[in-house]
N, C-alpha and C positions, 0 to 999 in steps of 0.2 A: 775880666779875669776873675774867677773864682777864687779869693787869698782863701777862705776857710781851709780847702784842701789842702794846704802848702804851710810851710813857716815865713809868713811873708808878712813887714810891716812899711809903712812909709816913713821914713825919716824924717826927724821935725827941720822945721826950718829949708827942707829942700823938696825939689820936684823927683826924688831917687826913691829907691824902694830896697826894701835889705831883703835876702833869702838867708834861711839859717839852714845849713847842711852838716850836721856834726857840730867838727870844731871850725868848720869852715863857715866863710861870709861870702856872699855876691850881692854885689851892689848894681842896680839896674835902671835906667828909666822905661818907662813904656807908654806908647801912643797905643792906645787901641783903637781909634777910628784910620789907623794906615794899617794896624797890627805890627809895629816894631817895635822890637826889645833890644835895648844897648845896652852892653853888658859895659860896666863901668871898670869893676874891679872885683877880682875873687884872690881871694887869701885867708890864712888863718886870723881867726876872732880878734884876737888882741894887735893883729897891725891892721888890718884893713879898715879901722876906722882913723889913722896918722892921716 
């Protein structure tokens, strides 16, 4: 996966990845050798890191 294009960082301490949309968050893991993406959790900024 391309991150430059996107607002997309890895989360320390975990195997997840955060997307930044706005004021929104998704938090995701992803296999690219199967190519799946598990959306973990999307919410606004200040809860979806609780």
């Amino acid at each position: 996966m391309d991150q430059r294009q996107w607002d997309i960082k890895r989360m320390i301490g975990q195997s997840a990845y955060r997307l930044r949309i706005g004021q929104y968050r998704a938090v995701f893991t992803l296999d690219d050798e199967r190519m799946i993406l598990g959306v973990l959790k999307i919410g606004v900024r200040g809860d979806i890191y609780r």
